[in-house]
Backbone as CSV, one residue per row, in Angstrom:
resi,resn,N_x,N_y,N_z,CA_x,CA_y,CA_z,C_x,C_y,C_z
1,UNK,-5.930,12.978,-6.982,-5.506,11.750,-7.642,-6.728,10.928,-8.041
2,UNK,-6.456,10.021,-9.243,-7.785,9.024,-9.773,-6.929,7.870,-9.510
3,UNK,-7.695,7.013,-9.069,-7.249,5.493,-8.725,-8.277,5.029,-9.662
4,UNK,-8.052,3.871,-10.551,-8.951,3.135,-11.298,-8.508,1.244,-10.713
5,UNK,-9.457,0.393,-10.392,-9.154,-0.498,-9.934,-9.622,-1.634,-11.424
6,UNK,-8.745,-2.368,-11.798,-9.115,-3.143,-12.819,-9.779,-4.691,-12.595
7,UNK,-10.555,-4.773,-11.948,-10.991,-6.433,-11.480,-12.255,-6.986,-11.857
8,UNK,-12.412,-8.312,-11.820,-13.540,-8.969,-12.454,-14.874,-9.019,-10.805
9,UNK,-14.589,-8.560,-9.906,-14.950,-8.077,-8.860,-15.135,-6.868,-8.705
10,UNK,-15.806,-5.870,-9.223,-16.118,-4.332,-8.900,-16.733,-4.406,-7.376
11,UNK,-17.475,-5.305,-6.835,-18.585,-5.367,-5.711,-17.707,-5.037,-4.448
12,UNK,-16.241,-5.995,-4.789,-15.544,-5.848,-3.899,-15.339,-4.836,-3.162
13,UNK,-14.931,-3.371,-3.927,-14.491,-2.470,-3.710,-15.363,-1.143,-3.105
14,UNK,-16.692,-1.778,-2.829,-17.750,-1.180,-2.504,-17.488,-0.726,-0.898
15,UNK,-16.669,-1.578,-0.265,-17.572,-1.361,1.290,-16.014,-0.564,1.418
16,UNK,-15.150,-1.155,0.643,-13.574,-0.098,0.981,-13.737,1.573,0.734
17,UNK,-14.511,1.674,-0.630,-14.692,2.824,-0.991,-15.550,3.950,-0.241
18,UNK,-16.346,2.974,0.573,-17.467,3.686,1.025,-17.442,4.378,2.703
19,UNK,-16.141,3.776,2.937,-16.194,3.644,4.771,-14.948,4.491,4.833
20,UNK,-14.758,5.177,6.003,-13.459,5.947,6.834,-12.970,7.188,5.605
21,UNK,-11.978,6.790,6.069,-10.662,8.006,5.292,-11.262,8.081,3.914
22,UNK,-10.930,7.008,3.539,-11.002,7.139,1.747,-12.554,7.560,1.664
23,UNK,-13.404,7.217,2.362,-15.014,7.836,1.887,-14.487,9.373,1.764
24,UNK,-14.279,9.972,3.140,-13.754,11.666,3.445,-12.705,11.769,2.162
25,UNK,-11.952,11.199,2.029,-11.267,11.677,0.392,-11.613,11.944,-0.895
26,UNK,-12.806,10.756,-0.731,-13.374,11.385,-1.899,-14.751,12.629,-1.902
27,UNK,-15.416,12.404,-0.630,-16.322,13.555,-0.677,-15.626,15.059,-0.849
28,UNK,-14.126,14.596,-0.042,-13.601,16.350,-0.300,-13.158,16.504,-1.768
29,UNK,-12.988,15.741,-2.217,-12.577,15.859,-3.522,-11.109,15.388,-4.350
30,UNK,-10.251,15.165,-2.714,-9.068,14.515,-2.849,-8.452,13.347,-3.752
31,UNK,-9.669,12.815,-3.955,-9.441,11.375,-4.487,-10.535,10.660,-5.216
32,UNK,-10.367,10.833,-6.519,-11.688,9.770,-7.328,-11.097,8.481,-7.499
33,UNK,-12.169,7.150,-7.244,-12.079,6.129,-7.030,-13.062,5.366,-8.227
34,UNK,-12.369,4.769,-9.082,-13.556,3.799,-10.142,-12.943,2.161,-10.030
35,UNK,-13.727,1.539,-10.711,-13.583,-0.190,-11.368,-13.830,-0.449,-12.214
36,UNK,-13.083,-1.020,-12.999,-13.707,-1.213,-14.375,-13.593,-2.694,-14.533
37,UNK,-14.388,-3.494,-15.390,-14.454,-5.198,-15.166,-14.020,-5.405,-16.783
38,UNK,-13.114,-6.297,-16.792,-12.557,-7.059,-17.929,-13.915,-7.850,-18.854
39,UNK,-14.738,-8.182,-18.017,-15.765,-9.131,-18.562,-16.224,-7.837,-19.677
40,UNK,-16.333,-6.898,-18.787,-17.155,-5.823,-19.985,-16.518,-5.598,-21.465
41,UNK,-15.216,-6.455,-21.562,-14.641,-6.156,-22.940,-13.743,-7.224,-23.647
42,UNK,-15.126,-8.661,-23.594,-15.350,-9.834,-24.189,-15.874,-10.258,-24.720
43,UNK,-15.676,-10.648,-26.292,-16.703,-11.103,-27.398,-17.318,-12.119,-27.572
44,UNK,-17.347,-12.413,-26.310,-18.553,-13.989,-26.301,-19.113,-13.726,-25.155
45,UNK,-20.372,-14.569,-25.632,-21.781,-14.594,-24.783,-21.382,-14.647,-23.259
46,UNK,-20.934,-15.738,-23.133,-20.715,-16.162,-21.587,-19.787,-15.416,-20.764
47,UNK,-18.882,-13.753,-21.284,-18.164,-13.127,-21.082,-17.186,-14.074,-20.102
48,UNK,-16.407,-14.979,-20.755,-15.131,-15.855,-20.508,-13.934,-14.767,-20.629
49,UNK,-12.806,-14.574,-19.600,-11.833,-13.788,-19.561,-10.651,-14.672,-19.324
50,UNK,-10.887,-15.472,-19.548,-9.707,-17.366,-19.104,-9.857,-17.698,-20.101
51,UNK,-8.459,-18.571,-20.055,-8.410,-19.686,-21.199,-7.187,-20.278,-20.316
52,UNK,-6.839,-21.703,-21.289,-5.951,-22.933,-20.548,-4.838,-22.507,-21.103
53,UNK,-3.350,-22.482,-20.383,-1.847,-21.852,-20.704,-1.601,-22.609,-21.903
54,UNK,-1.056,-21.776,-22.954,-0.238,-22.626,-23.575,1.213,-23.613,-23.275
55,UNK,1.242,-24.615,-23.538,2.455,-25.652,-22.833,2.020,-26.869,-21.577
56,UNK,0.652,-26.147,-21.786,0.081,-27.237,-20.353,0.159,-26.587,-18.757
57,UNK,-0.316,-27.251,-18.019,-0.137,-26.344,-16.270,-1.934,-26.846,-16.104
58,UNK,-1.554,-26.435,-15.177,-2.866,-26.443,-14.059,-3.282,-24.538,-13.957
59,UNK,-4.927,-24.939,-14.020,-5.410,-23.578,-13.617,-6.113,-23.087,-14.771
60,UNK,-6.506,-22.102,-14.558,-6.325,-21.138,-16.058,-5.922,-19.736,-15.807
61,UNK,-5.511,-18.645,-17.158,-5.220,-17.702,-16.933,-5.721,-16.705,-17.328
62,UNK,-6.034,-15.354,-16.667,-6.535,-14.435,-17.747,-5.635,-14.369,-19.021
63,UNK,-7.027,-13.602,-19.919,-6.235,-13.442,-21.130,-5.997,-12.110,-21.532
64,UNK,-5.034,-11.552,-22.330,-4.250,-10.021,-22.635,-5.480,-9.147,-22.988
65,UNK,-6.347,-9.718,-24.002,-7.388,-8.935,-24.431,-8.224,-8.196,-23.867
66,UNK,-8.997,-8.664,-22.945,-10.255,-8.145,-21.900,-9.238,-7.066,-20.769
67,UNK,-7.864,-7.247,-20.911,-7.375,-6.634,-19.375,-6.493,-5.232,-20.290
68,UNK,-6.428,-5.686,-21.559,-5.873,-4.256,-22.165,-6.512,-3.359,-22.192
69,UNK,-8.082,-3.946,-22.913,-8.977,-2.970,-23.096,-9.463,-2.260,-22.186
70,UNK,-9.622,-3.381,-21.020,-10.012,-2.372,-19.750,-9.318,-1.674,-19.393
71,UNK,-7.933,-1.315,-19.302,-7.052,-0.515,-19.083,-7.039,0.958,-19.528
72,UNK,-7.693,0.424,-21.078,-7.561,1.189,-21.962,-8.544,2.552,-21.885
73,UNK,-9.854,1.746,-21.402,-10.842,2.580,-21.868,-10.932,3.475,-20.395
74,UNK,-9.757,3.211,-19.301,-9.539,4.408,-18.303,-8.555,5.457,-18.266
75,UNK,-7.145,4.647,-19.313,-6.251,5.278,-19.883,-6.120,5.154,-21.368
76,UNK,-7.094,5.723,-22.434,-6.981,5.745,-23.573,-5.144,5.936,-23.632
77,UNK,-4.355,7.159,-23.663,-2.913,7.065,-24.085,-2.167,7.155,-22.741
78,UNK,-1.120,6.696,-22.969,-0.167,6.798,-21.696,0.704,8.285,-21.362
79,UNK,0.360,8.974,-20.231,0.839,9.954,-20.158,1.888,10.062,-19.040
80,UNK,3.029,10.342,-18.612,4.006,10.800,-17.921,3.651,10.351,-16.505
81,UNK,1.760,11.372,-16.231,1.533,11.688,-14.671,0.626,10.097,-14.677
82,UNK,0.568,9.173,-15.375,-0.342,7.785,-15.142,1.238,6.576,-14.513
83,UNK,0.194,5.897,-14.052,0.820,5.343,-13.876,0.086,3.774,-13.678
84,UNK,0.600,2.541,-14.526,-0.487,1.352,-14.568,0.327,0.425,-13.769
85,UNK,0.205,-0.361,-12.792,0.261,-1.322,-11.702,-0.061,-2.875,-11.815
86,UNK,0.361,-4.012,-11.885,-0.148,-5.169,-11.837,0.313,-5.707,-10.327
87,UNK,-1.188,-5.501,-9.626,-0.975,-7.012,-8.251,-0.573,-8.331,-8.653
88,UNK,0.991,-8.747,-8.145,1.265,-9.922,-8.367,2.307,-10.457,-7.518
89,UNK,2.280,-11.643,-7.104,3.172,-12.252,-6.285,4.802,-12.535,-6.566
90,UNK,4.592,-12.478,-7.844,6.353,-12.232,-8.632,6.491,-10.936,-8.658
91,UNK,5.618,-9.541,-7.981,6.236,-8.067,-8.587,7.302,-7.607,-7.414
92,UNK,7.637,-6.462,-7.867,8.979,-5.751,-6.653,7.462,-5.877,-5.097
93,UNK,8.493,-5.965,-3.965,8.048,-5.811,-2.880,7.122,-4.049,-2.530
94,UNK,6.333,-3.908,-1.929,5.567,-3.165,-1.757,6.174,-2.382,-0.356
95,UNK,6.272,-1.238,-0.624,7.041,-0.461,0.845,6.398,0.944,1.144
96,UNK,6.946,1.169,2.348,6.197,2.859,2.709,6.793,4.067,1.647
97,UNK,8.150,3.550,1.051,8.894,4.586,0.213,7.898,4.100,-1.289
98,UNK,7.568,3.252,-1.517,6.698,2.930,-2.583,5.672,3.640,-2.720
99,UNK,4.672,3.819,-1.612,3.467,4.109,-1.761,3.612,6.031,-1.913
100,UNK,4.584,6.095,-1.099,5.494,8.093,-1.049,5.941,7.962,-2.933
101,UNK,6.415,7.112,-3.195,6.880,7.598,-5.160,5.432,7.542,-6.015
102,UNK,4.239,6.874,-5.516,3.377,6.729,-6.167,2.514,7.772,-6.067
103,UNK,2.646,8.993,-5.083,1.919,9.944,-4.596,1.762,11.186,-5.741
104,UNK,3.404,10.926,-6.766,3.741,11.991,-7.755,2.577,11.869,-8.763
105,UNK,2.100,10.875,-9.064,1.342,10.352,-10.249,-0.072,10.831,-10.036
106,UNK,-0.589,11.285,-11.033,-2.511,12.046,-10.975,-3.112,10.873,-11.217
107,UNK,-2.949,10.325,-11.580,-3.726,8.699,-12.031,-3.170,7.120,-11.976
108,UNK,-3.549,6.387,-11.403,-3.241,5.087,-11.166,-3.761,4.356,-11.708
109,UNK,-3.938,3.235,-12.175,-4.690,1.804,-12.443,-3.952,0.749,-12.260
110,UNK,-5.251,-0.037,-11.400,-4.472,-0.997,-10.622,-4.963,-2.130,-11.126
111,UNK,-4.172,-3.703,-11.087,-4.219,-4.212,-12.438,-4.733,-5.581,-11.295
112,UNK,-5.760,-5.928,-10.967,-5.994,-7.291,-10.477,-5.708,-8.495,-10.936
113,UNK,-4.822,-9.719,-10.765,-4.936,-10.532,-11.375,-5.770,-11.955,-10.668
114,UNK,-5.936,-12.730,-11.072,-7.155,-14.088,-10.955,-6.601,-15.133,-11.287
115,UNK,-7.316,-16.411,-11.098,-7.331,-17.500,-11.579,-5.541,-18.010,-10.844
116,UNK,-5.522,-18.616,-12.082,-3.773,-19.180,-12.101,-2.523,-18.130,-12.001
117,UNK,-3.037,-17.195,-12.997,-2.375,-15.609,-13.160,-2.388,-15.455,-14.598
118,UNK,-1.943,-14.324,-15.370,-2.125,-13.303,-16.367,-1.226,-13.838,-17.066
119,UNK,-1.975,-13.229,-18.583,-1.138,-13.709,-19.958,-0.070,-12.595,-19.413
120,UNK,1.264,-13.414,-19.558,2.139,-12.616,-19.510,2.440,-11.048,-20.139
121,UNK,1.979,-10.974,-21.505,2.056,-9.738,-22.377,1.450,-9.063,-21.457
122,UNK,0.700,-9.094,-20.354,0.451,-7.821,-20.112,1.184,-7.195,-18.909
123,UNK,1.911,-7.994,-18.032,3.163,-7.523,-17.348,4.571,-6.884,-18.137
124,UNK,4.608,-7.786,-19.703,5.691,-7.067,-20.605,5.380,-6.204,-21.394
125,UNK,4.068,-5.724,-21.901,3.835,-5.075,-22.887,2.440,-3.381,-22.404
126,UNK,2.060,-3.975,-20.824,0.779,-3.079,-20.504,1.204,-2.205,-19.684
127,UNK,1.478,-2.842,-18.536,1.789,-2.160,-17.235,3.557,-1.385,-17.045
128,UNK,3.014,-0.800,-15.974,4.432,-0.120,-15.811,5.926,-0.741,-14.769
129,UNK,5.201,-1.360,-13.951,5.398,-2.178,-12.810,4.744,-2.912,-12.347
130,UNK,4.980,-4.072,-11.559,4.399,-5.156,-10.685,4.995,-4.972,-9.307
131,UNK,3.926,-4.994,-8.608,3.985,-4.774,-7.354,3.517,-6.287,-6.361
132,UNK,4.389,-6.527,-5.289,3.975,-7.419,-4.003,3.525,-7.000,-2.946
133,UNK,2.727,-7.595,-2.515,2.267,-6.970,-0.793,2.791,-7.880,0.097
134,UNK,3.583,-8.447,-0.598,4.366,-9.680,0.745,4.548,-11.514,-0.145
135,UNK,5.119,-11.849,0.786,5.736,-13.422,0.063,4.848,-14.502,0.555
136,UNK,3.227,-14.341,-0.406,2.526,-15.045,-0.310,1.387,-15.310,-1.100
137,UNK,0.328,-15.957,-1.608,-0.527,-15.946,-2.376,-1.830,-16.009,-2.015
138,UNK,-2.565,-14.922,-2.984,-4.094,-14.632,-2.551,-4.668,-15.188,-3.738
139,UNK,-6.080,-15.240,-3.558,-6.709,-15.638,-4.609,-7.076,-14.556,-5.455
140,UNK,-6.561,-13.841,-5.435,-6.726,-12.684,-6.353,-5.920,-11.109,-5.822
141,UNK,-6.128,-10.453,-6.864,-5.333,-9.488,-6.448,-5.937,-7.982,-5.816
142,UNK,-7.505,-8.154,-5.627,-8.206,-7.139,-5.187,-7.674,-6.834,-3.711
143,UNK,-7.478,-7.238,-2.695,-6.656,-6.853,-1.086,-5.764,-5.816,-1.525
144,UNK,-4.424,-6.744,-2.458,-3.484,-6.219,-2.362,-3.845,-4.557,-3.086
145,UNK,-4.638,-4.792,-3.872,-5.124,-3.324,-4.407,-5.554,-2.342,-3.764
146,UNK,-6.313,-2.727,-3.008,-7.160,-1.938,-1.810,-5.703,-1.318,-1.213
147,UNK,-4.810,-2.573,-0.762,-3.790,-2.094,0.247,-3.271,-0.922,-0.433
148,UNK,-2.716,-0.886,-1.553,-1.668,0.162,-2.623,-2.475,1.142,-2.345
149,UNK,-3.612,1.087,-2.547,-4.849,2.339,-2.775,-4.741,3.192,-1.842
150,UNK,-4.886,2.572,-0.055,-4.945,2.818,1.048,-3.713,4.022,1.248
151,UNK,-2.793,3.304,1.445,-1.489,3.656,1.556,-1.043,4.734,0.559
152,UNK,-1.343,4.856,-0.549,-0.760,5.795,-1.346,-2.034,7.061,-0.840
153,UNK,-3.195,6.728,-1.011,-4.218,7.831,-0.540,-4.292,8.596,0.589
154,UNK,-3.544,8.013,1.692,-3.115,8.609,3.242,-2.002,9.607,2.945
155,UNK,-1.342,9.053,1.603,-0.324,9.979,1.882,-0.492,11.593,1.191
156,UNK,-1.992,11.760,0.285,-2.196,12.760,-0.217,-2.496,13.710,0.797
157,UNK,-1.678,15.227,0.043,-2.275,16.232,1.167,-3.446,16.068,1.075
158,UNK,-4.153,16.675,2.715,-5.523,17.139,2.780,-6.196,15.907,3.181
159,UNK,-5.556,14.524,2.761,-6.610,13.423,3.358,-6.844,13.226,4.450
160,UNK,-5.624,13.128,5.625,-5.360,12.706,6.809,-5.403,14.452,7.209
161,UNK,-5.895,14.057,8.984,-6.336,15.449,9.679,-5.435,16.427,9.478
162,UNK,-4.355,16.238,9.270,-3.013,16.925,9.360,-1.946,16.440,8.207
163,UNK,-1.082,16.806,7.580,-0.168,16.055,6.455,0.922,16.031,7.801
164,UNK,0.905,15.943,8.751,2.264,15.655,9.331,1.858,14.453,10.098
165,UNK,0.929,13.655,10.019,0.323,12.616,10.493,0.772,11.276,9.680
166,UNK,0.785,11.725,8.632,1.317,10.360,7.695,2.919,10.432,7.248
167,UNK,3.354,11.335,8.366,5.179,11.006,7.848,5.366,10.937,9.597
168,UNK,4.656,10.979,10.105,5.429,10.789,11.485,4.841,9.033,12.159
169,UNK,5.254,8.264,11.764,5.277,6.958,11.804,5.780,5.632,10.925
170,UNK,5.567,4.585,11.748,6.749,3.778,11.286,7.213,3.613,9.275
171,UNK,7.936,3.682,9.543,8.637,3.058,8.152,8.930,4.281,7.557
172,UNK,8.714,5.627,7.679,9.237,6.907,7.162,10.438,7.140,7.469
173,UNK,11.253,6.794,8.243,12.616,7.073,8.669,13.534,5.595,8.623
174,UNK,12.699,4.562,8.164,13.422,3.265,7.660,13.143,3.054,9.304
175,UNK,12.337,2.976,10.725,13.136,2.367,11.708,11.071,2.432,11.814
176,UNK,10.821,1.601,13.122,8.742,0.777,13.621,9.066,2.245,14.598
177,UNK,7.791,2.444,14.127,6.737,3.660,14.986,7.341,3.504,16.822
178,UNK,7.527,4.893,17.512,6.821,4.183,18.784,5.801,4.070,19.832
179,UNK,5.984,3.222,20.553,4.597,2.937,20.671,4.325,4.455,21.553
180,UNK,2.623,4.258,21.758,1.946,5.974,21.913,0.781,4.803,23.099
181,UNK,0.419,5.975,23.946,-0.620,5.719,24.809,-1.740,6.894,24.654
182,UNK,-2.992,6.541,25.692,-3.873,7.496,25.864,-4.440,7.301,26.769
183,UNK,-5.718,8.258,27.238,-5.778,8.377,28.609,-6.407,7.007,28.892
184,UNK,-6.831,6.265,30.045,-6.355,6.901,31.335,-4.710,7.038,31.464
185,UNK,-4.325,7.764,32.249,-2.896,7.205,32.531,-2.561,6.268,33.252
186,UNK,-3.182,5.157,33.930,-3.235,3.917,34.251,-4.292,3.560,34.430
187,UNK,-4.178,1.839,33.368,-5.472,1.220,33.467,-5.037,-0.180,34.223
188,UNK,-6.112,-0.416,34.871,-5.375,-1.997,35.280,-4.312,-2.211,35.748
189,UNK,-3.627,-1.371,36.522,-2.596,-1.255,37.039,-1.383,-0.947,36.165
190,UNK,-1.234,-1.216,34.832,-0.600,-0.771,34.006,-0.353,0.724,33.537
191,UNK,0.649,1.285,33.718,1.069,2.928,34.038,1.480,3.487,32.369
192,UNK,0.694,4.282,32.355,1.711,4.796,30.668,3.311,5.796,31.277
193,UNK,4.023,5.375,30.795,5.459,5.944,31.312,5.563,7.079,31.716
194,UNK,6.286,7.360,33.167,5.990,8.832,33.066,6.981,10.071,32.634
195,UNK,7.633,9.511,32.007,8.414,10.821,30.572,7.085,11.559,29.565
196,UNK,5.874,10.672,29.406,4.943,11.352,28.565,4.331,12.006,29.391
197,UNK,4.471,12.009,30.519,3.582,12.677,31.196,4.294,14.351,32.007
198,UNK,5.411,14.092,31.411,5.970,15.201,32.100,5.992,16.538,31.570
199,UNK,5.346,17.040,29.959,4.659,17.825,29.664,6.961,18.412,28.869
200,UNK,7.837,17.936,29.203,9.359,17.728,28.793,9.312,16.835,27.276
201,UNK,9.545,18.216,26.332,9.363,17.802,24.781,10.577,17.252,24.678
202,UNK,11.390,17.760,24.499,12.981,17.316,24.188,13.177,16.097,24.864
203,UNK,12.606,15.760,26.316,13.021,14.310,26.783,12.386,13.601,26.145
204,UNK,10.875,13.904,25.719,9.772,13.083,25.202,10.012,12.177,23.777
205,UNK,10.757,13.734,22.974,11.504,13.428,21.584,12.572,12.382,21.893
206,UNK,13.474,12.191,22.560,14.611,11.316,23.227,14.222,9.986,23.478
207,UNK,12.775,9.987,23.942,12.799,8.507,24.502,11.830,8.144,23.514
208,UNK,11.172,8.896,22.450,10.347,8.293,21.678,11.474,7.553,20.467
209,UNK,12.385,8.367,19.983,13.096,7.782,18.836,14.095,6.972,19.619
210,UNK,14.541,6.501,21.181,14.994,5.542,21.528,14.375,4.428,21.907
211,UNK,12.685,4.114,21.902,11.924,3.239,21.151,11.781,2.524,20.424
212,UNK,11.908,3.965,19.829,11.492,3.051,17.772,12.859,2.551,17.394
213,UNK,14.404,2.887,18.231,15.213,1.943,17.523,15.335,0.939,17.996
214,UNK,14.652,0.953,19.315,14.846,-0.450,20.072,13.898,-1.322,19.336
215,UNK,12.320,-1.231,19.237,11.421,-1.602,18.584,12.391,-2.408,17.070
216,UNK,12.370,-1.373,16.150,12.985,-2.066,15.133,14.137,-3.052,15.297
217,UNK,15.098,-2.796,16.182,16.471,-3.894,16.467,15.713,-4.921,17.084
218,UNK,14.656,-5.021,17.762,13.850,-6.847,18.196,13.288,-6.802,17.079
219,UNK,12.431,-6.012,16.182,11.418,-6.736,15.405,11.492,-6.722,14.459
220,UNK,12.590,-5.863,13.560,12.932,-5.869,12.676,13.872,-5.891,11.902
221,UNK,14.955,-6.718,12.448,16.524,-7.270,11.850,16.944,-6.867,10.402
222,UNK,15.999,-6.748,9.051,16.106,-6.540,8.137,15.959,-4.918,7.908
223,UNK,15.319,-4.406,8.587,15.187,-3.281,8.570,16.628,-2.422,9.553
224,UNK,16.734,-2.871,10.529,17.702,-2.724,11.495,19.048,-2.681,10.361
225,UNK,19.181,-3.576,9.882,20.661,-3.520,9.120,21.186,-2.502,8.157
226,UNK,20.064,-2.054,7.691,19.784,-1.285,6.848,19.837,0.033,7.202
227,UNK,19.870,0.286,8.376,19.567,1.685,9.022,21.073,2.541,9.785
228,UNK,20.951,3.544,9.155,21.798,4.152,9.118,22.441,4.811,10.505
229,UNK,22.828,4.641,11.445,22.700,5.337,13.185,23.721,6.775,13.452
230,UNK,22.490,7.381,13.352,23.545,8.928,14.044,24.366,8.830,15.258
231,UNK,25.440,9.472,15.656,25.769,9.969,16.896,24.817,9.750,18.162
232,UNK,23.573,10.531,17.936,22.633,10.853,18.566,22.135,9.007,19.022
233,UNK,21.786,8.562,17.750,21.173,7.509,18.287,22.427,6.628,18.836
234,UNK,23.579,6.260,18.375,24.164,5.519,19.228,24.351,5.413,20.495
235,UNK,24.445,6.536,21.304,24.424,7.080,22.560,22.697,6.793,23.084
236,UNK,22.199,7.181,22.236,20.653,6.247,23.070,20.728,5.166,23.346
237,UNK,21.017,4.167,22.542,21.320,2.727,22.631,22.270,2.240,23.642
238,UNK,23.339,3.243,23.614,24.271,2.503,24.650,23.400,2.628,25.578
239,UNK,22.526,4.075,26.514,22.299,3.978,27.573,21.382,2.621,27.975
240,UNK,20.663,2.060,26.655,20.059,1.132,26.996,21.004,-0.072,27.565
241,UNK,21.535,-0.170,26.616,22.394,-1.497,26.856,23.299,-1.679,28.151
242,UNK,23.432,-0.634,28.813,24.583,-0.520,29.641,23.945,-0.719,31.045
């Protein structure tokens, strides 16, 4: 996969690109990583990529021009396997099934926005989607990029030690991870349970996914409602409850 990051910040993306997983992704070859800067495709001196909204407001906004072209000159035509992205606080919510549909696509570009926020034309006329990383505002949209990047790149084969590493945790089955220990088997007087220790897969499997539904029913109500309960798991639950 090619990830292209579109921001007036390339520097940013330096110490993300360069460290852990995603470094090993791209040395193996898994994953090319670029930036391309809007400033680079502005016809005045002072490479200005703002201007003041039309209608009045506070702020300023980028403008369509500098963020097409940059788009452009990573995706000259739009093809099937691309796929173009705008970070924004009005886009659809950002999820683990999100970052799994984005995995189909050979090429990404991810659309930073700044300032106040973006001439609109380019959420209606550039991109393919707008994406959220949550119900809140950054000063820009480079994090949330990194985040998409992260997340969709874990999920390529070959990145992570194993491909069964990035579907066996939370949010792949709609219900929170559960929790996992390591050695010692007690620190500080605190004991890691001893079902993990009993070397008993089938019990191990039993009390791990009666965890993660307990986990999700305290911590995650929205998710909880949503979730579908087998046979299997109801009968876990009762034993809890009872």
């Amino acid at each position: 996969m090619k990830i292209d990051i579109v921001t007036l910040f390339p520097e940013f993306a330096d110490a993300f690109f360069s460290h852990s997983i995603i470094s090993r992704a791209r040395q193996a070859g898994y994953l090319t990583l670029g930036t391309v800067n809007p400033r680079d495709f502005t016809d005045n001196k002072f490479r200005h990529v703002d201007d003041t909204p039309y209608g009045g407001g506070n702020g300023m906004l980028l403008q369509a021009e500098p963020i097409f072209k940059a788009v452009e000159s990573v995706l000259p035509q739009k093809t099937p396997d691309a796929r173009v992205i705008l970070l924004s606080p009005t886009g659809s919510p950002f999820t683990q099934k999100k970052a799994s549909e984005l995995t189909r696509y050979e090429h990404l570009v991810l659309v930073c926005g700044h300032y106040e926020g973006i001439d609109a034309r380019v959420e209606d006329h550039l991109v393919d989607e707008s994406i959220s990383i949550g119900d809140y505002v950054l000063t820009g949209g480079e994090l949330p990029a990194f985040i998409v990047a992260d997340a969709v790149a874990r999920l390529l084969p070959g990145v992570l030690g194993t491909h069964a590493s990035a579907f066996d945790e939370s949010f792949i089955e709609g219900t929170l991870e559960y929790p996992q220990y390591t050695k010692p088997a007690e620190f500080r007087g605190y004991k890691v349970p001893e079902i993990l220790l009993s070397g008993h897969h089938a019990n191990i499997a039993r009390w791990r996914r009666k965890q993660s539904l307990l986990r999700t029913r305290e911590r995650r109500p929205d998710l909880w409602r949503k979730l579908v309960l087998s046979d299997t798991d109801r009968k876990l639950l009762a034993e809890e409850d009872t």
